[in-house]
C-alpha positions as CSV (number, residue, x, y, z in Angstrom):
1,X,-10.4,-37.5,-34.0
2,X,-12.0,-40.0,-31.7
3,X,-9.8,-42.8,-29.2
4,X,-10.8,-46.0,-29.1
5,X,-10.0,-47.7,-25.8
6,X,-7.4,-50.3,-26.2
7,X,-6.6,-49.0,-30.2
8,X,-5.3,-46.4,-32.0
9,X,-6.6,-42.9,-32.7
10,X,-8.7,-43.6,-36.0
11,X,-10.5,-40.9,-37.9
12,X,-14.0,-40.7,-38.2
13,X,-16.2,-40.4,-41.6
14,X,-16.6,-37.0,-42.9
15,X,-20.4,-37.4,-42.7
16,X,-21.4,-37.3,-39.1
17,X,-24.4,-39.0,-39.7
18,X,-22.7,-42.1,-40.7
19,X,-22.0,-43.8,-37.3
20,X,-19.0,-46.0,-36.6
21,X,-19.4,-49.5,-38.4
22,X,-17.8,-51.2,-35.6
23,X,-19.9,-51.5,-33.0
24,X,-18.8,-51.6,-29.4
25,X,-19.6,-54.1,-26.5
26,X,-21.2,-53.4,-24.0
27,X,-18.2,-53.7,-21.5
28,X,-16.5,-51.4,-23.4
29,X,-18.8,-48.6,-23.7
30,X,-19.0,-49.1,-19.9
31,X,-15.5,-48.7,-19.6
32,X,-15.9,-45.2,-21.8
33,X,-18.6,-44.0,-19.7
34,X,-16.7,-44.8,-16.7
35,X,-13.4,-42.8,-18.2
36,X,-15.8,-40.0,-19.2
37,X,-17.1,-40.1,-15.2
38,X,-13.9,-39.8,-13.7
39,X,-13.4,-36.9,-15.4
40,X,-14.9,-34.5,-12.9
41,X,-12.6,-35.4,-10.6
42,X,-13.1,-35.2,-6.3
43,X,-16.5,-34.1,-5.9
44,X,-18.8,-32.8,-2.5
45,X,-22.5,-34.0,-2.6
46,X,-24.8,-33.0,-0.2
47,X,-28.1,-35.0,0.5
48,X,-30.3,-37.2,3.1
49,X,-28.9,-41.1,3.1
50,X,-31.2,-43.7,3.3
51,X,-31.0,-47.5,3.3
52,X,-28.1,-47.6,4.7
53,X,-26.2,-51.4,5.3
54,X,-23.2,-52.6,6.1
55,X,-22.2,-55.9,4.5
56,X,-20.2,-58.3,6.1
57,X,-17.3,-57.6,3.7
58,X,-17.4,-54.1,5.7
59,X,-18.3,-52.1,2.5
60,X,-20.9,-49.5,3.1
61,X,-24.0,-49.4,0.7
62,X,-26.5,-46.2,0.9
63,X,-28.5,-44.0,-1.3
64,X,-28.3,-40.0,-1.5
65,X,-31.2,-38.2,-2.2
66,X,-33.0,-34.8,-2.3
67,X,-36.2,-34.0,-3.2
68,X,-35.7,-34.4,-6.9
69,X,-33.1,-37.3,-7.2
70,X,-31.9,-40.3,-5.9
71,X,-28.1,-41.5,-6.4
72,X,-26.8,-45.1,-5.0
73,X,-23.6,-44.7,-2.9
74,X,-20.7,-47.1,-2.0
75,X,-17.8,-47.0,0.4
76,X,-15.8,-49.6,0.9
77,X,-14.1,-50.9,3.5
78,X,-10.5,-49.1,3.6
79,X,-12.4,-45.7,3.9
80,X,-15.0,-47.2,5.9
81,X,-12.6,-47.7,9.3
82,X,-11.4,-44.3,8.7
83,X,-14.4,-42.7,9.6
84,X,-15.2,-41.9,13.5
85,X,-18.7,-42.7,12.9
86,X,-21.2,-44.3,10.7
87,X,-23.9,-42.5,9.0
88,X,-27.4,-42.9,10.3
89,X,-30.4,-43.6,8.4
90,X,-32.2,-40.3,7.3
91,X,-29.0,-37.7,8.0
92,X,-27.9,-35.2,5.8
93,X,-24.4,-35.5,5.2
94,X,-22.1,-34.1,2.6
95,X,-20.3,-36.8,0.8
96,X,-16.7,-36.3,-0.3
97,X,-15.6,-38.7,-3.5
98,X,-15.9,-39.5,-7.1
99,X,-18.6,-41.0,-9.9
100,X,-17.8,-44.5,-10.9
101,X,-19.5,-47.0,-13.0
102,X,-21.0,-50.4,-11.5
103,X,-20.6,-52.2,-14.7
104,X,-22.7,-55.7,-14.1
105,X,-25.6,-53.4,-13.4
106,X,-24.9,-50.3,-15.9
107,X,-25.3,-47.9,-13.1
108,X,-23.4,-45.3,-12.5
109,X,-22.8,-44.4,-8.7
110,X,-20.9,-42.1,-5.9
111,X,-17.8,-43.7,-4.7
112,X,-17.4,-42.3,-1.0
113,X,-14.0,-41.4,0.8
114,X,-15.5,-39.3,3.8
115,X,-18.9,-38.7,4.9
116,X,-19.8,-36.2,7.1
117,X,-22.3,-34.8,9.0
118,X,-24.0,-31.4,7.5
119,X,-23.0,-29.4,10.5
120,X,-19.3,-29.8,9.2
121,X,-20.1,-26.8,7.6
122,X,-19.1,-24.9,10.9
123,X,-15.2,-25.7,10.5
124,X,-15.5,-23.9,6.4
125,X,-17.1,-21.0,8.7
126,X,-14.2,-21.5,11.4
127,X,-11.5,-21.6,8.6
128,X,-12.6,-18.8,6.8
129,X,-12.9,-16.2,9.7
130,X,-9.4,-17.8,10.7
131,X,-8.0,-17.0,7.3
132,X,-9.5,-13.3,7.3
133,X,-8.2,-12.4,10.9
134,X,-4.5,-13.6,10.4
135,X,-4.4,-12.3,6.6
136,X,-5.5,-8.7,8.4
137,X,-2.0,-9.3,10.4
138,X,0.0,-9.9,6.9
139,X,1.0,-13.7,8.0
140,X,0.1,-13.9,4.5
141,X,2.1,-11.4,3.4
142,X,3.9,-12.2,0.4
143,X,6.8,-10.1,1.6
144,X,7.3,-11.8,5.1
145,X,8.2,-15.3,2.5
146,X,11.7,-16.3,2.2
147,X,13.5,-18.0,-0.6
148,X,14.4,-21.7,0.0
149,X,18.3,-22.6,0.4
150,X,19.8,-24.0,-2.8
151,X,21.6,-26.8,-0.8
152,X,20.7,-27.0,2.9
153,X,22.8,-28.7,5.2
154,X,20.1,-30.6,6.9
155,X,15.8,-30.6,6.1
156,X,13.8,-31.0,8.6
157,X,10.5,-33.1,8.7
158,X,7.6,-32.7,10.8
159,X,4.8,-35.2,10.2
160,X,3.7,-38.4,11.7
161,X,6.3,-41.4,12.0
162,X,5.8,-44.1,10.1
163,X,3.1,-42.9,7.9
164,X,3.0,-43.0,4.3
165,X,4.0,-39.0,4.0
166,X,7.2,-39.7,5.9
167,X,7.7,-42.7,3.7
168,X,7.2,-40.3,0.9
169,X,9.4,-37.6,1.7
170,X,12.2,-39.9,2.5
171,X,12.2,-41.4,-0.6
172,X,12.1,-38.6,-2.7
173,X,14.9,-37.0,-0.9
174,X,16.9,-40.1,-0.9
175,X,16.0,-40.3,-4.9
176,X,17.2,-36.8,-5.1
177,X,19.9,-36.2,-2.7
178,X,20.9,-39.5,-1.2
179,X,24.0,-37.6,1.0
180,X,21.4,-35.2,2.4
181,X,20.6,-35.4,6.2
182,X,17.4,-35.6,7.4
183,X,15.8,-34.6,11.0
184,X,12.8,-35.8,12.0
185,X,10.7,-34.5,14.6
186,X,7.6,-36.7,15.1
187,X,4.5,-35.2,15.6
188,X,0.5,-36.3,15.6
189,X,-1.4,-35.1,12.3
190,X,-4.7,-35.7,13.7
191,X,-7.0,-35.3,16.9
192,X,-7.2,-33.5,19.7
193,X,-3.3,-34.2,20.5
194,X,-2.0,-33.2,17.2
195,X,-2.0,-29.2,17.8
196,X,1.0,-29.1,20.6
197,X,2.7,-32.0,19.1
198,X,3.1,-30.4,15.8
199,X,4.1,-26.8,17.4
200,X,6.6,-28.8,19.4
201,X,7.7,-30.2,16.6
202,X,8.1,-27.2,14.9
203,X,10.2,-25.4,17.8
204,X,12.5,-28.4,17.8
205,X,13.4,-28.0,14.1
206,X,13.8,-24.4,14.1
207,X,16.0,-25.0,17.0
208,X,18.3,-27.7,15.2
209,X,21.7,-26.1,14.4
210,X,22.0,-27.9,11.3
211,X,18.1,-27.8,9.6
212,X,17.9,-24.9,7.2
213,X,14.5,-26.2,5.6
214,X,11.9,-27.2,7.3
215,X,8.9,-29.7,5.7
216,X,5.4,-29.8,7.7
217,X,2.8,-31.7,6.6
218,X,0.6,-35.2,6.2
219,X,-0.9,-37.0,3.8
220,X,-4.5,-37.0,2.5
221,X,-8.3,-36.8,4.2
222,X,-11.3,-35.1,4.8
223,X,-11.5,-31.3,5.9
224,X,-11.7,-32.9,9.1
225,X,-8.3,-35.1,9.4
226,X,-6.5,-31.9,7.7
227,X,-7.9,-29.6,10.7
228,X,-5.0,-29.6,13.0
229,X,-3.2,-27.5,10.0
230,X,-5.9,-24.7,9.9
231,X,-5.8,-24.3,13.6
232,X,-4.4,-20.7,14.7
233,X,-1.6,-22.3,17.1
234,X,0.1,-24.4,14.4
235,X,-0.2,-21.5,12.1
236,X,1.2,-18.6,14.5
237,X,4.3,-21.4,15.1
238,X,4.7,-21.8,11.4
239,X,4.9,-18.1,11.0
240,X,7.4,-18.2,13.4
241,X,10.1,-20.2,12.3
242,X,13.5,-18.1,11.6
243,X,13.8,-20.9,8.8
244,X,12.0,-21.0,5.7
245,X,9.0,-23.8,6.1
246,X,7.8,-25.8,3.4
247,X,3.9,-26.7,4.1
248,X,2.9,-30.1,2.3
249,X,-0.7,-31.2,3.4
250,X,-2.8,-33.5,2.0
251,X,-3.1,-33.7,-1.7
252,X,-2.7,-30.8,-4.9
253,X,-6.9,-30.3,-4.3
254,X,-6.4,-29.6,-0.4
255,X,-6.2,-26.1,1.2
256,X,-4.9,-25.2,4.3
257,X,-3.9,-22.3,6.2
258,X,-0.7,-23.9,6.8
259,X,-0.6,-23.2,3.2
260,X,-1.5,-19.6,3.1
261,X,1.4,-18.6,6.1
262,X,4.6,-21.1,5.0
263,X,7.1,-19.9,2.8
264,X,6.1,-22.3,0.3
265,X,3.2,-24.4,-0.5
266,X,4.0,-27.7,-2.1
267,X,1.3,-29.7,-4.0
268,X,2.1,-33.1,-2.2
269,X,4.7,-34.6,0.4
270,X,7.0,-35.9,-2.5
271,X,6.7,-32.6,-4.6
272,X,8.1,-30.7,-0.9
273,X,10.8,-32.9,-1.4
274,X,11.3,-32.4,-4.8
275,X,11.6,-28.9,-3.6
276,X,13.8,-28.6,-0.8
277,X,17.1,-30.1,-2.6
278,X,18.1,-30.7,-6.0
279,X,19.2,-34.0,-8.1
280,X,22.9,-34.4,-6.5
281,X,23.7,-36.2,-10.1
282,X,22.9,-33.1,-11.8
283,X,24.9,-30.6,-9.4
284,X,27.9,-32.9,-9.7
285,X,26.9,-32.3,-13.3
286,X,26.7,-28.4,-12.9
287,X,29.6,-28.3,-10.9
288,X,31.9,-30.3,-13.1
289,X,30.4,-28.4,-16.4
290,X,31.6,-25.2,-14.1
291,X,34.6,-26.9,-13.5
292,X,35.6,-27.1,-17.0
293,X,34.0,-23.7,-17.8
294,X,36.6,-22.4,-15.0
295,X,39.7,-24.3,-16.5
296,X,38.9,-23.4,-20.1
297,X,39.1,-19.0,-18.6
298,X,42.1,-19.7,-17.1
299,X,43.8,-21.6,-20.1
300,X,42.5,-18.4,-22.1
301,X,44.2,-15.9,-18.8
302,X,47.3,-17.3,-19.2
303,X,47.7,-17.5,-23.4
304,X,46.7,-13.6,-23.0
305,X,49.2,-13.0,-20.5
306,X,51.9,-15.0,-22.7
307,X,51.1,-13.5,-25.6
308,X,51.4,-9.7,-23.9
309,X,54.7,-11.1,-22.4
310,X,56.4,-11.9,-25.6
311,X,54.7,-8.2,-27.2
312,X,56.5,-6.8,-24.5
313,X,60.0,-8.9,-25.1
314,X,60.0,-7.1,-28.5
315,X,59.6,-3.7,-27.2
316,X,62.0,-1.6,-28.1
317,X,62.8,-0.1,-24.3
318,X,63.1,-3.7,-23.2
319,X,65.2,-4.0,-27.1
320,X,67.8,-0.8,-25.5
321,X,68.2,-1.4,-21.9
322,X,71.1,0.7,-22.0
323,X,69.1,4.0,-23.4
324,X,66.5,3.4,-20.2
325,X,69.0,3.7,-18.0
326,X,70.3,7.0,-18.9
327,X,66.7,8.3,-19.3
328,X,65.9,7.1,-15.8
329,X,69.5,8.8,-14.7
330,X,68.7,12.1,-16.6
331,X,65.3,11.9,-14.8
332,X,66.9,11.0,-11.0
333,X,69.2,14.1,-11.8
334,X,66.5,16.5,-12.4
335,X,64.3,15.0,-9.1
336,X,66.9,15.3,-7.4
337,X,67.5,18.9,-7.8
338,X,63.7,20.1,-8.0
339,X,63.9,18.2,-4.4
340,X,67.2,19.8,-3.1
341,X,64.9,23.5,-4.2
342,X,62.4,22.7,-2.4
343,X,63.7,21.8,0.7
344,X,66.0,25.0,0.7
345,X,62.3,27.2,-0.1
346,X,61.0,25.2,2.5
347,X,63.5,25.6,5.7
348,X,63.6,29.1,4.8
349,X,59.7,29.5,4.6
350,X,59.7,27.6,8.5
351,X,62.7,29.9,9.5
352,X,60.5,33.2,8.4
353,X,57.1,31.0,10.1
354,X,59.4,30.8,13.3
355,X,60.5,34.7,13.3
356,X,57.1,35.2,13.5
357,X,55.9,33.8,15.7
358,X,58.7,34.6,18.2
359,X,58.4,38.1,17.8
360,X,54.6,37.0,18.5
361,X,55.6,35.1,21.3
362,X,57.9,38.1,23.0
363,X,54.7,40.5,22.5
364,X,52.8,38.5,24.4
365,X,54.9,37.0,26.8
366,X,53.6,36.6,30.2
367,X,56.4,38.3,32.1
368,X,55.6,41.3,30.5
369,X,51.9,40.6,31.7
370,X,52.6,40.2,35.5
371,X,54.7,43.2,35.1
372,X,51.9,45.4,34.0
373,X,49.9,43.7,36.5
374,X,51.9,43.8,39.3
375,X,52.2,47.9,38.4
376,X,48.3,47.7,38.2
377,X,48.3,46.0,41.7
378,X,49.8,49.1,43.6
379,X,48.0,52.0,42.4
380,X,44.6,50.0,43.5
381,X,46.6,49.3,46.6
382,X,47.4,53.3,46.7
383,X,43.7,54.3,45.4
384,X,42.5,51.7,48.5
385,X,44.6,53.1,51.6
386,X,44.0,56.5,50.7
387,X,39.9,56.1,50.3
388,X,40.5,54.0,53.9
389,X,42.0,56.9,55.4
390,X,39.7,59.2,53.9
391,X,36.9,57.3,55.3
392,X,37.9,56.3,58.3
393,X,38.5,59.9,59.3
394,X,34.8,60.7,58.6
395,X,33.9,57.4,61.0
396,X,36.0,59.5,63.3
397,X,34.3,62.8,62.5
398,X,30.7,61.3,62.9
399,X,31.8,59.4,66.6
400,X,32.7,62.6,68.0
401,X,29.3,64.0,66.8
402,X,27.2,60.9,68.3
403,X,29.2,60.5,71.6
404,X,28.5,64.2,72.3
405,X,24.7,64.1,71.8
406,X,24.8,60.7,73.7
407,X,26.8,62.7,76.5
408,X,23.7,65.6,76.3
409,X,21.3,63.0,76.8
410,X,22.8,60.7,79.1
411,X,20.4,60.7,82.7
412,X,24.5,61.0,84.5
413,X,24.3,64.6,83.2
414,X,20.6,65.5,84.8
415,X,22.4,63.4,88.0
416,X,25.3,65.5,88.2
417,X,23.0,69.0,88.0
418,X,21.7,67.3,91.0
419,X,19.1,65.1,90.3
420,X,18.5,61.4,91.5
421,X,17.2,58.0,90.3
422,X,15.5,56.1,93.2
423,X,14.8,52.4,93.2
424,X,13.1,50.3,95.6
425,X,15.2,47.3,97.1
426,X,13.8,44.9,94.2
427,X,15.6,47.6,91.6
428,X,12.1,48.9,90.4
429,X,12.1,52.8,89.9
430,X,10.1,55.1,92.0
431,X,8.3,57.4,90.5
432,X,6.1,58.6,93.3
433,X,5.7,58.8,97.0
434,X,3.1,55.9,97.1
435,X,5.4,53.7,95.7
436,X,7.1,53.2,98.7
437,X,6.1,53.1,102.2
438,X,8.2,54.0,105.7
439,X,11.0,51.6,107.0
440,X,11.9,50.1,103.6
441,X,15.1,50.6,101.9
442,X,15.6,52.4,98.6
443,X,18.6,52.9,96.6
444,X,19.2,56.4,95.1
445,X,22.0,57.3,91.8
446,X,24.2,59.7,92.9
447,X,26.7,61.4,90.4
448,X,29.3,59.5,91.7
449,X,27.7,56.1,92.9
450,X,24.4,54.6,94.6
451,X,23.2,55.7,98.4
452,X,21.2,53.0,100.4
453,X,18.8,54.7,102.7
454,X,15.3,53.6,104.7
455,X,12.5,55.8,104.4
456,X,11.3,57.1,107.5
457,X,8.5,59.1,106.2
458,X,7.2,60.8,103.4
459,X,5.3,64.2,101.9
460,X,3.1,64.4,99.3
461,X,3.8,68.3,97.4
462,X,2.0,69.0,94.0
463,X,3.7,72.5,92.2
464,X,1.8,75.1,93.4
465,X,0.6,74.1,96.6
466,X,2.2,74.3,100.2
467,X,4.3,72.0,102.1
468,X,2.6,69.4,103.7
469,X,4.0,67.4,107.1
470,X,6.3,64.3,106.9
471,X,3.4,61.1,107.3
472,X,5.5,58.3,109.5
């Protein structure tokens, strides 16, 4: 089965060596060849430019080549004032677009959206060590994701104000949900500035009492415009949010870390919309389908319920109130008695419980206590004086003793046998005759006081030897 462009699908001849009669023009196989082209989609070449011109209409015309091929470029002039600088003769870039098809000239050629220089390749380095260090922390975690809310009270967008993402989100959420409010926290996407103005951004949603769902993101570009959303801050303040974030950067073929650490990764700006809230026609659908669903139960509650009240009418205790009654009395009557028992067993069971423990009570009653206590208290008190006595009487016993060998060694005793204890006048004792010398006064113990007396001479007289003369 083949398509013809512009016709229906015909079938072919069974012999495929029997080519199409119809032949094609030449504008339409060009047009083939260019569908067939833009089949593979986004594509990154890599080579050395050359010949490179700008015409006045501010298109860019170049060639890419290596050493084995040579492919003729175009940009034109929409992508060209995107770029922060031109390419330079002889510099290898890598060349972000697609294959199309120059039809007047039959040449097929690379359609350019970005070009940038090789050494971009630093920032796939940069992303990739980024990615491995915060997945190592679980910011990737599919666990640490929460579940969006089914109808949020308020979503919250963080992207650049008036740009065409905005514009987008808006009006799919107005398409979708036209009651639903929106906050929006405006924020730079791109440059040096964009960093704190998108974390700030961030914090101010997260902070909104009414945002439940919170959208991040900008539209399309090179690695380079979508670099504020791989950088570790923005990430880190993503991963923060107490609200489930929604990351919609760039386009379905865009990757960014902001992807990896939100709660949920939308392919585009509208498709985050498309996400965050559903089709208010179909929940008033939903809820008036559950509506009936509700109504049609209770209908079915309350046939039941008539239907067991009319059984019950018919019943024949309902049929013979008056046999019920005499049932219940019979039953009273027989309560009543098996109650009137069992208080009686009871009172007489607490009346035995109460003997008891008075007879417990008495037994250990603290009267008798203090009496055998106080009883206790005197014999001590006897057992105590008499051990006193006793032992004051040997205190006695042993004073006697110890004044009396006190009394046989006191020096009064040797005094009163006649000896004497001299002193000189500055109450030192004299022991010998040198100790003092003629005319001074000494002071001699006496049995029964102290003599004053002035030496007028004195004798020296060792045992043994004579008596020598007085020395004044």
């Amino acid at each position: 089965m083949k398509m013809r462009l512009g016709g229906a699908p015909t079938t072919t001849c069974s012999n495929p060596a029997v080519p199409d009669e119809r032949p094609l023009s030449v504008s339409a196989l060009t047009r083939r060849i260019t569908l067939t082209l833009e089949d593979f989609g986004p594509l990154l070449v890599q080579g050395e430019l050359s010949q490179v011109k700008v015409a006045p209409s501010g298109h860019l015309y170049a060639t890419l080549k290596d050493q084995e091929a040579v492919i003729s470029l175009v940009m034109w002039r929409s992508a060209v004032v995107r770029q922060s600088a031109l390419p330079k003769e002889g510099e290898q870039v890598v060349v972000r677009g697609s294959l199309s098809v120059y039809g007047p000239r039959g040449q097929y050629q690379l359609t350019a959206t970005r070009i940038s220089p090789v050494g971009i390749g630093d920032l796939a380095a940069r992303f990739a060590a980024l990615k491995v260090k915060l997945e190592a922390e679980g910011l990737f975690a599919e666990e640490r994701k929460r579940p969006l809310p089914l109808l949020p009270r308020a979503v919250g967008l963080a992207t650049a104000s008036g740009s065409a993402a905005l514009a987008d989100l808006l009006h799919s959420l107005r398409t979708r949900f036209p009651a639903m409010p929106v906050v929006v926290a405006p924020c730079i996407v791109q440059g040096a500035q964009a960093v704190p103005t998108i974390v700030a951004a961030l914090r101010r949603l997260d902070a909104h009492p009414e945002v439940e769902v919170i959208i991040v993101g900008r539209g399309g570009g090179s690695i380079e415009d979508l670099w504020a959303f791989n950088e570790e801050a923005v990430v880190r303040a993503i991963a923060a949010c107490k609200k489930p974030v929604v990351s919609a950067v760039g386009h379905e073929t865009d990757t960014t870390l902001a992807d990896f650490v939100a709660d949920v990764r939308a392919k585009t700006p509208t498709a985050a919309g498309e996400l965050v809230v559903p089709v208010q026609a179909e929940l008033h659908s939903a809820l008036a389908e559950y509506r009936l669903h509700l109504d049609r139960a209770m209908d079915t509650l309350l046939d039941d319920a008539r239907e067991r009240l009319r059984s019950l009418g018919k019943h024949r205790a309902l049929a013979t109130p008056a046999h019920q009654v005499a049932l219940r009395r019979q039953r009273l009557d027989e309560l009543r008695q098996r109650l009137d028992d069992g208080v009686t067993s009871l009172i007489e069971t607490r009346a035995a419980d109460v003997r008891l423990l008075r007879a417990r009570l008495e037994h250990a009653s603290p009267a008798r206590r203090i009496d055998a206590a106080r009883e206790a208290l005197i014999q001590q008190r006897r057992h105590l004086a008499s051990a006193a006595g006793h032992h004051l009487a040997q205190m006695h016993e042993r004073f006697a003793g110890l004044a009396a060998r006190l009394e046989a060694l006191s020096p009064l005793a040797v005094i009163a046998r006649g000896y004497s204890v001299v002193r000189s006048a500055d109450g030192s004792l004299v022991r010998r005759t040198d100790q003092i010398a003629t005319g001074e006064v000494i002071e001699a113990r006496m049995p029964d006081g102290w003599l004053r007396a002035t030496v007028i001479g004195t004798r020296a007289q060792r045992l043994g030897e004579p008596e020598q003369p007085y020395q004044t």
